[in-house]
C-alpha positions as a Markdown table, in Angstrom:
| # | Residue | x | y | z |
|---|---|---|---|---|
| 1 | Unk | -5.4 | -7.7 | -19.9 |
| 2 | Unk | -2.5 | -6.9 | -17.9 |
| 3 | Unk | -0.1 | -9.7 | -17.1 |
| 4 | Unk | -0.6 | -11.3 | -13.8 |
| 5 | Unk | 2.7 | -12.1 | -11.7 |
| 6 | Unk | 4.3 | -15.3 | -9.7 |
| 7 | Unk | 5.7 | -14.1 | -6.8 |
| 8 | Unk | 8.2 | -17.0 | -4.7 |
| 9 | Unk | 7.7 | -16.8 | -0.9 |
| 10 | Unk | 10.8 | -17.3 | 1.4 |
| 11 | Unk | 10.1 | -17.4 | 5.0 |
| 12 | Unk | 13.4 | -17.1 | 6.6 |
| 13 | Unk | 14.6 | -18.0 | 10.4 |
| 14 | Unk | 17.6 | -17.9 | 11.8 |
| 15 | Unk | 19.0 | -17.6 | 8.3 |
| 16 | Unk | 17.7 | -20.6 | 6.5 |
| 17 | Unk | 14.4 | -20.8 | 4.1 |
| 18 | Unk | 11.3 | -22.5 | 6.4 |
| 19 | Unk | 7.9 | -23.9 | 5.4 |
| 20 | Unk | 5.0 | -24.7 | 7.6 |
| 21 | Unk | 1.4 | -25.6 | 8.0 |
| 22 | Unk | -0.9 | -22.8 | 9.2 |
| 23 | Unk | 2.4 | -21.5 | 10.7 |
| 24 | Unk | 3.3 | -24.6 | 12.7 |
| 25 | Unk | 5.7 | -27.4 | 12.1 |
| 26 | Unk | 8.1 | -25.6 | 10.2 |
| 27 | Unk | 10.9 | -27.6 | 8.5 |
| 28 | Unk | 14.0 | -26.5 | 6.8 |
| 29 | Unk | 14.6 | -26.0 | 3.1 |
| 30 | Unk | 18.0 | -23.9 | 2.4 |
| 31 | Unk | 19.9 | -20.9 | 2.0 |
| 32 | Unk | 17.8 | -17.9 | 1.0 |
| 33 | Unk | 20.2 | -16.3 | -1.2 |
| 34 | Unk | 21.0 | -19.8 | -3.2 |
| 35 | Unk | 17.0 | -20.2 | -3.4 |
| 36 | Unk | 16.8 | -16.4 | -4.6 |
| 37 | Unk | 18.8 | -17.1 | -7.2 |
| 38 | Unk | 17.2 | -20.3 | -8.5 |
| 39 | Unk | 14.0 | -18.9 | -8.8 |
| 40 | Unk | 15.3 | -15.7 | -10.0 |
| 41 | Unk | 17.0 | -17.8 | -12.9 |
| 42 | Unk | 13.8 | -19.9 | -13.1 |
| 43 | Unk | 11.1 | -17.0 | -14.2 |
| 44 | Unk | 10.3 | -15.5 | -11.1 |
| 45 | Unk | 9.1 | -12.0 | -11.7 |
| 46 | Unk | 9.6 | -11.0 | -7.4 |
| 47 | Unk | 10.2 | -12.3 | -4.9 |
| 48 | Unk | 9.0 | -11.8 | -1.1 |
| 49 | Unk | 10.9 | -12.8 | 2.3 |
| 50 | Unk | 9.6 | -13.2 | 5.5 |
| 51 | Unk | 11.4 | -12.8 | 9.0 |
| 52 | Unk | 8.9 | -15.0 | 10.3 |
| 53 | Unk | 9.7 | -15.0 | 13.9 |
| 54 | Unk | 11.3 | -11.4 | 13.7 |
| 55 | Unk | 8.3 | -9.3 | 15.2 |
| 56 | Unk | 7.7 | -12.0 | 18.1 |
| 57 | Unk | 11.2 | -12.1 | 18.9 |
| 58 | Unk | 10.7 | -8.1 | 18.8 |
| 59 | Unk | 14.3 | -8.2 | 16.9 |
| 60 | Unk | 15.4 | -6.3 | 13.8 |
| 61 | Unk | 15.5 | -8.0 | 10.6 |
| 62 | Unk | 18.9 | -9.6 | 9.3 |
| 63 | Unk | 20.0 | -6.6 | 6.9 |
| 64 | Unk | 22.8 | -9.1 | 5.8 |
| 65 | Unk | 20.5 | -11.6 | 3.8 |
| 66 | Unk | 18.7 | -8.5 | 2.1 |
| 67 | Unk | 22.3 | -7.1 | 1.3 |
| 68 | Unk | 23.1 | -10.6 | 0.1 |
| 69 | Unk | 19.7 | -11.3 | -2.0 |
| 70 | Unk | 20.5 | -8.0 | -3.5 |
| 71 | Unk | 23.6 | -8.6 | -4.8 |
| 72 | Unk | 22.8 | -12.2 | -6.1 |
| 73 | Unk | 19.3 | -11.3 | -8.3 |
| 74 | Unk | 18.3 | -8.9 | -10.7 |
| 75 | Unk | 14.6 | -9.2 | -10.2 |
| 76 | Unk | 12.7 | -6.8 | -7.6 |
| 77 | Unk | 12.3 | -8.3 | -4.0 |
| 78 | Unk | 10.1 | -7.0 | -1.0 |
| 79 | Unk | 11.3 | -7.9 | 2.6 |
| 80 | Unk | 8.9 | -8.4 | 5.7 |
| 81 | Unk | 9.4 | -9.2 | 9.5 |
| 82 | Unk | 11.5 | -6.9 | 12.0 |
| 83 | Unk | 10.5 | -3.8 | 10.4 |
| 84 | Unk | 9.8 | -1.2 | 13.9 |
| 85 | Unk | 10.1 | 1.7 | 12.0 |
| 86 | Unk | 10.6 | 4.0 | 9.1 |
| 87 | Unk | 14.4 | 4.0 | 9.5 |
| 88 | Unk | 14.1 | 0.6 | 9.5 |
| 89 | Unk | 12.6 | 0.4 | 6.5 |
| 90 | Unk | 15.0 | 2.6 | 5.0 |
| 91 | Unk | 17.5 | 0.3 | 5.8 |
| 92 | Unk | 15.7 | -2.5 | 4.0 |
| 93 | Unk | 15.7 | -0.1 | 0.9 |
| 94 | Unk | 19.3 | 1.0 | 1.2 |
| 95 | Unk | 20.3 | -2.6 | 1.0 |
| 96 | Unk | 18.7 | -3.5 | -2.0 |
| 97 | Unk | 15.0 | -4.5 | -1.6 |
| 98 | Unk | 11.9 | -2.4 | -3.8 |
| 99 | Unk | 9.3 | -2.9 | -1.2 |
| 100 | Unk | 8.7 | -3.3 | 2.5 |
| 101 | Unk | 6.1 | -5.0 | 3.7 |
| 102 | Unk | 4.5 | -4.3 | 6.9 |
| 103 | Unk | 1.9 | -6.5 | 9.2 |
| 104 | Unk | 1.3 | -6.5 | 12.5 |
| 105 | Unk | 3.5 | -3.7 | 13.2 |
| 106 | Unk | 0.9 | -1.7 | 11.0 |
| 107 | Unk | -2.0 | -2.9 | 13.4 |
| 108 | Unk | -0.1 | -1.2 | 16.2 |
| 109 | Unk | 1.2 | 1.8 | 14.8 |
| 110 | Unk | -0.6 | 2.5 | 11.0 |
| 111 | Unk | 1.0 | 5.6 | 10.9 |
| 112 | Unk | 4.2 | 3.5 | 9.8 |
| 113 | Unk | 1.5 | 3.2 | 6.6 |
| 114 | Unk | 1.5 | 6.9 | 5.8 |
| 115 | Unk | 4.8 | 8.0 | 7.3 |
| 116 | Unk | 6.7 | 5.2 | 4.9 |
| 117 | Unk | 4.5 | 6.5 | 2.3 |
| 118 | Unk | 5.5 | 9.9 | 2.2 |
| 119 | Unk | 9.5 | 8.8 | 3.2 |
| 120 | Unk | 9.6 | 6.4 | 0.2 |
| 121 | Unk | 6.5 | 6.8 | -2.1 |
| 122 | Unk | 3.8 | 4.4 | -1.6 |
| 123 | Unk | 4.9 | 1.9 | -4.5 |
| 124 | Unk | 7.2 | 0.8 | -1.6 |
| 125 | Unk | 4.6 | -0.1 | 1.1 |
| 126 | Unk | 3.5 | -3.2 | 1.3 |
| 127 | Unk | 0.4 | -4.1 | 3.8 |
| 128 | Unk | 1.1 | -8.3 | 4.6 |
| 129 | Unk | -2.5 | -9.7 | 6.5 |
| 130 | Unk | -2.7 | -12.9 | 8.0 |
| 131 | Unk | -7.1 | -12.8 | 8.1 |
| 132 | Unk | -8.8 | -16.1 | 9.4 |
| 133 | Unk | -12.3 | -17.1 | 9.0 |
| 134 | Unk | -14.5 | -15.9 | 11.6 |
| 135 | Unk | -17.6 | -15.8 | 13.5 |
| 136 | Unk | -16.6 | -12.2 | 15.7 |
| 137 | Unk | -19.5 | -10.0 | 14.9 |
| 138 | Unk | -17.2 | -6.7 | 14.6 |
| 139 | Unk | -15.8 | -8.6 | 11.6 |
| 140 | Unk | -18.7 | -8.3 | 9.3 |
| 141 | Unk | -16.6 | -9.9 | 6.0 |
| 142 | Unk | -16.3 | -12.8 | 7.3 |
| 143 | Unk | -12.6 | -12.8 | 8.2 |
| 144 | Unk | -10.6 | -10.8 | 11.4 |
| 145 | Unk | -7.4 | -9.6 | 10.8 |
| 146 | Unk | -4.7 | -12.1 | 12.7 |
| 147 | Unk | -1.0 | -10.3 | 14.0 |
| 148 | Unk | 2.6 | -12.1 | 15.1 |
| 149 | Unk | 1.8 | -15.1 | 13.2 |
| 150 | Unk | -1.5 | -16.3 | 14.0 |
| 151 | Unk | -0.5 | -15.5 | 17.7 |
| 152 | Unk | -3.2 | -12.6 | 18.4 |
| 153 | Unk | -6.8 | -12.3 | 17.0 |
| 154 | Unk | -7.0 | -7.9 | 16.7 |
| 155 | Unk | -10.9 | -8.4 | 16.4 |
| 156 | Unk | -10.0 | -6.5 | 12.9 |
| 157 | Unk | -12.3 | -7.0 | 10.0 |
| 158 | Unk | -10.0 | -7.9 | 7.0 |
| 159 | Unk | -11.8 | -5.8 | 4.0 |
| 160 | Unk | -12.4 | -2.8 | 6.5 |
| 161 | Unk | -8.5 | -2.7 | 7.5 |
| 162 | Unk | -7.5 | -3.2 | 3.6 |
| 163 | Unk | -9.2 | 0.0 | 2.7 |
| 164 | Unk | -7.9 | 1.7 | 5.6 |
| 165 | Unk | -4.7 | 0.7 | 4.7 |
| 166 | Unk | -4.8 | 1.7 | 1.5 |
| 167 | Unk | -6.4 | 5.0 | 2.1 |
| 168 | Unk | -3.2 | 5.7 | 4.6 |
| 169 | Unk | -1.0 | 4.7 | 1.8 |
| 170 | Unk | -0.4 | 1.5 | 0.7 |
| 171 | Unk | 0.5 | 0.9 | -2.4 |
| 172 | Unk | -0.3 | -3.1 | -2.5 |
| 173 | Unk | -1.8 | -6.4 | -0.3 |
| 174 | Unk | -1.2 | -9.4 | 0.4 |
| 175 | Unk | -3.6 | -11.5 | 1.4 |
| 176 | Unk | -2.1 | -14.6 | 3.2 |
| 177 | Unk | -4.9 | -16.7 | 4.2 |
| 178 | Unk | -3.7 | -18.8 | 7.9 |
| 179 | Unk | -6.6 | -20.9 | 6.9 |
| 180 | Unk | -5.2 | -22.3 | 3.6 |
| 181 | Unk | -1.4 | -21.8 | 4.3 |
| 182 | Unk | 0.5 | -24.7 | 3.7 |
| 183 | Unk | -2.4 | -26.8 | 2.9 |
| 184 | Unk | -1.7 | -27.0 | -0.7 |
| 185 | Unk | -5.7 | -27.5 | -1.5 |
| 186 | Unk | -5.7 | -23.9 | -3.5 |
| 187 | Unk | -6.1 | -20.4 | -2.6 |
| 188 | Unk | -8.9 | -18.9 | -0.5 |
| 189 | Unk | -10.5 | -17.6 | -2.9 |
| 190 | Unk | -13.2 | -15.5 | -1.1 |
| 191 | Unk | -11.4 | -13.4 | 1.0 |
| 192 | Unk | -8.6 | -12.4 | -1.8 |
| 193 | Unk | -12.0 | -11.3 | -4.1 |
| 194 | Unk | -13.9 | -9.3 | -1.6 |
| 195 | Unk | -10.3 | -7.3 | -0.9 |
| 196 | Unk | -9.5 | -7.1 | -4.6 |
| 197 | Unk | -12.9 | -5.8 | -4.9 |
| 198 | Unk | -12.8 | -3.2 | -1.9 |
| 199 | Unk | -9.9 | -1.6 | -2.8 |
| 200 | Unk | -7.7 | 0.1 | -5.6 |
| 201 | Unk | -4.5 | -0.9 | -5.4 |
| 202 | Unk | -2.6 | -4.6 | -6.7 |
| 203 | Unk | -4.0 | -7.3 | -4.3 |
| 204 | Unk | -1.3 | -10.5 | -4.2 |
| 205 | Unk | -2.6 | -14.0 | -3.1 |
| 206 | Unk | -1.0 | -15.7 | -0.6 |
| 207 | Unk | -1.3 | -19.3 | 0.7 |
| 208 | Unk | -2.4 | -22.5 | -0.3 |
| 209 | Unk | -1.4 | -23.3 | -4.0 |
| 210 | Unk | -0.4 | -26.9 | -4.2 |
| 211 | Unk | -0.7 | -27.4 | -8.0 |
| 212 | Unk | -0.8 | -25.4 | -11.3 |
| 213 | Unk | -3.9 | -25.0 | -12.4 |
| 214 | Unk | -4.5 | -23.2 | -8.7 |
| 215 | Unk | -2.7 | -19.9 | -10.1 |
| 216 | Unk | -5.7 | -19.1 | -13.2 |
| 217 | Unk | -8.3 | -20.0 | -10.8 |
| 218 | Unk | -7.2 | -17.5 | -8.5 |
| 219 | Unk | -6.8 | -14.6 | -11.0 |
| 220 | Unk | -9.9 | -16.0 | -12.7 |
| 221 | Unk | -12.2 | -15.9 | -9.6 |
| 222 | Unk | -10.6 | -13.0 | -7.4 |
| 223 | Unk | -9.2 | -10.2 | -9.7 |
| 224 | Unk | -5.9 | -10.5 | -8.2 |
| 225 | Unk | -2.9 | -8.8 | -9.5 |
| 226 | Unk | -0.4 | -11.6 | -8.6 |
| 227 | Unk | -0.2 | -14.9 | -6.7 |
| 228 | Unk | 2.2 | -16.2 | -4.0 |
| 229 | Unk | 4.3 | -19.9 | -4.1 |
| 230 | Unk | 5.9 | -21.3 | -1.8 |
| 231 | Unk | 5.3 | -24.9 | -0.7 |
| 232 | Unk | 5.1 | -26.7 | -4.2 |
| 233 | Unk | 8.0 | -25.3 | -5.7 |
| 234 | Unk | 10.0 | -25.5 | -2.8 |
| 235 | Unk | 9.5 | -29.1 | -3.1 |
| 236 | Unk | 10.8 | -29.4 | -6.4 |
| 237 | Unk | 7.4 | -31.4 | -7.3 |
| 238 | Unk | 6.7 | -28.3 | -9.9 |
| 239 | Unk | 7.8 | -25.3 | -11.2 |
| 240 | Unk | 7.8 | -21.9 | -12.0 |
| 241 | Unk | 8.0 | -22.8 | -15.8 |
| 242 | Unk | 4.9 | -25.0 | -15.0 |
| 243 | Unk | 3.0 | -22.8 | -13.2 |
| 244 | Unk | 3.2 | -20.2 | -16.5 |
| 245 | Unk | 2.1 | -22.8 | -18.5 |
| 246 | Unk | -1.3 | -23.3 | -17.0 |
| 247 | Unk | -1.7 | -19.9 | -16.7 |
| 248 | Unk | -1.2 | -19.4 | -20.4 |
| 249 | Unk | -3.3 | -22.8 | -21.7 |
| 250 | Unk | -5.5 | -20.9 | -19.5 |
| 251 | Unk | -5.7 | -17.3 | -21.2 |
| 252 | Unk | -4.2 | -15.7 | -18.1 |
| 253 | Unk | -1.4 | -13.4 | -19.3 |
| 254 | Unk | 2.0 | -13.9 | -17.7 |
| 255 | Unk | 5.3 | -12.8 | -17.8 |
| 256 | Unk | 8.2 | -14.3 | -19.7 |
């Protein structure tokens, strides 16, 4: 069985690590590049930032962080948020990061799929989806693709866009679910199965995990490749170290 990974979310505005509920009522929590380190140090095997306000505030992303996070870690990183266009990701690559991920600027322009694809090879492209439950009937999954935060409702079904995506050229999804972020009650487990199951490419959870144990159930139940933290570690009520640990009592393979 192939080792599943732990990948440490860091959504970043105006230059400081954020953490919300459901996207609202965001708090601070510190300097990216000292957090990128810590985890880095601490058993992380990637790590993932977020400009979270960067494609509302239509602004580029803040190449000086990535540059920074670069220089600091020695683990691969994939950057989000601010990306317009394949230049732009290239600048993202030139200052350090493996991967660029790309979410609502994909719903308005997929080309950017297929165009970073060719530019970079598709290990580098990253589809990020924010899908919420729903009741639209031109969603028939079960769950419409959400854009600029949870702002806009696309009227995108969520499995249907994933295989798209993929079939353009992405080479991996994540599946950050607005109705468990921040919750902390586990990972929506649903939604992450029926796109691990629809397409062929690694499928990362994303949103919700509040305790240990919540990392084998996902891989258990979903066929997920890796799993997103954020909340509970940023906390310092657990850790990485932790999180390995249930996963191994558990017989889910991880990385040491």
């Amino acid at each position: 069985m192939l080792t599943r990974r732990i990948i440490p979310c860091l959504d970043v505005r105006k230059g400081r690590v954020t953490k919300g509920v459901k996207f609202q009522n965001n708090v601070d929590l510190g300097d990216p590049v000292e957090m990128a380190l810590a985890y880095s140090d601490g058993g992380a095997d990637e790590l993932v930032f977020y400009d979270i306000t960067a494609s509302a505030e239509r602004r580029p992303i803040d190449i000086g962080m990535v540059e920074a996070v670069a220089r600091s870690i020695r683990i691969p990183f994939a950057v989000g948020g601010g990306i317009s266009c394949v230049a732009d990701m290239e600048r993202v690559i030139l200052a350090g990061a493996e991967k660029v991920s790309v979410n609502s600027l994909a719903v308005r322009n997929p080309s950017i799929i297929s165009d970073g694809a060719k530019a970079f090879g598709r290990q580098c492209i990253v589809l990020g989806m924010d899908p919420v439950k729903s009741q639209n009937p031109s969603c028939p999954s079960g769950y419409e693709v959400t854009t600029r935060g949870f702002r806009d409702f696309t009227g995108m079904d969520a499995v249907e866009w994933a295989r798209r995506a993929t079939d353009m050229g992405a080479g991996e999804i994540v599946v950050n679910s607005v109705d468990a972020d921040g919750t902390r009650a586990g990972f929506q487990l649903e939604v992450t199965r029926l796109i691990a199951e629809a397409v062929g490419v690694p499928v990362v959870a994303s949103g919700g995990a509040g305790r240990p144990e919540h990392f084998p159930e996902v891989f258990r139940e979903t066929g997920c490749d890796a799993a997103i933290v954020a909340g509970m570690i940023h906390s310092g009520e657990y850790t990485i170290a932790q999180i390995k640990a249930a996963m191994a009592a558990a017989g889910v393979p991880a990385r040491t």
